[in-house]
N, C-alpha and C positions, 0 to 999 in steps of 0.2 A: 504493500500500500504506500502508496508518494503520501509522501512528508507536503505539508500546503506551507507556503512562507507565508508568516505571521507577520504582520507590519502595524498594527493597530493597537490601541492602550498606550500606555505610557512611556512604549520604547525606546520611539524617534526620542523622544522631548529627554529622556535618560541621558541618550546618546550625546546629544546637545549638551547637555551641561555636565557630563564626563569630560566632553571636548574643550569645553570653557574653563575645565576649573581641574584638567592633569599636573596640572605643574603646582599646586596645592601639596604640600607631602603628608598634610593630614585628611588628602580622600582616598576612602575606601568604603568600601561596600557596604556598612553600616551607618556611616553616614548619608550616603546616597539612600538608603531605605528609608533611615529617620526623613530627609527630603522629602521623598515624596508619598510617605505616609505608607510604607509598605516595609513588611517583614524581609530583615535582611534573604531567609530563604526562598521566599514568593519572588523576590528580586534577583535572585542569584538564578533559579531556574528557569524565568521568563526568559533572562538575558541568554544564557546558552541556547534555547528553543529557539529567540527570533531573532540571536545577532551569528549564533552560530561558534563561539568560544565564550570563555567564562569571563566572569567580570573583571577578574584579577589580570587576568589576559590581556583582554581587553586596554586597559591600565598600562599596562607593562609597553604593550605595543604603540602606544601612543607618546607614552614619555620618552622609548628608545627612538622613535620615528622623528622627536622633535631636535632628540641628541645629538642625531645625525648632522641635522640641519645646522646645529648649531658648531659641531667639531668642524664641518664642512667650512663655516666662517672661522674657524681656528681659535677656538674660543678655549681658555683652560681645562682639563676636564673636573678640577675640584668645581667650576662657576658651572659649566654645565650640568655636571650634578642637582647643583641648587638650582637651578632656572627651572629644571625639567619637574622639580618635585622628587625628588628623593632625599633621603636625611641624611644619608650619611655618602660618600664618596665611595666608601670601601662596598656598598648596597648599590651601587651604581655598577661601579667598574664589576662587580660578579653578576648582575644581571644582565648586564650590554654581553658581558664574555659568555653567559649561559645562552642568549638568545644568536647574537653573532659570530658566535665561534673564535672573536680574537678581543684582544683586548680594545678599551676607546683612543687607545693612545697608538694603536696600532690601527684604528681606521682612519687615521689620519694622511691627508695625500703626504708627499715624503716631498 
């Protein structure tokens, strides 16, 4: 039986203000439920059903995605840490190396 893509409720509007507010180091998934009035796990489940990864995910790929952008203007990686919303440098550089395979200092052009 096909899977129907879900796109209605509170999703979009989720997605939106995950996008506006990544570089925050204190968003996460519980706060985003307290927002919009819903149970972290009612929220955690929608998300994987209608964005298709988890919210943590989600998260993760958004602040590496912005790092990028920003190593790319050659920007320090302890300041891109902080820009992107993450707390500590050492929680950076192991999540950029878990997801990219190399370190931020080595996605660097040369």
């Amino acid at each position: 039986k096909e899977r129907e893509q879900k796109t209605g409720g509170p999703i979009p509007e989720i997605r939106r203000y995950v996008e506006e507010h990544f570089s925050e180091p204190q968003l996460n998934l519980n706060d985003v439920a307290d927002h919009f009035r819903l149970t972290p796990s009612y929220l955690s489940q929608l998300f994987k059903e209608q964005v298709g990864v988890n919210f943590s995910s989600f998260l993760e790929d958004l602040r590496l995605e912005a790092a990028c952008r920003c190593l790319d203007q050659q920007m320090p990686v302890s300041e891109v840490a902080e820009k992107v919303g993450y707390s500590s440098v050492y929680v950076f550089r192991s999540a950029f190396k878990r997801k990219l395979g190399i370190p931020p200092s080595g996605y660097r052009p040369k």
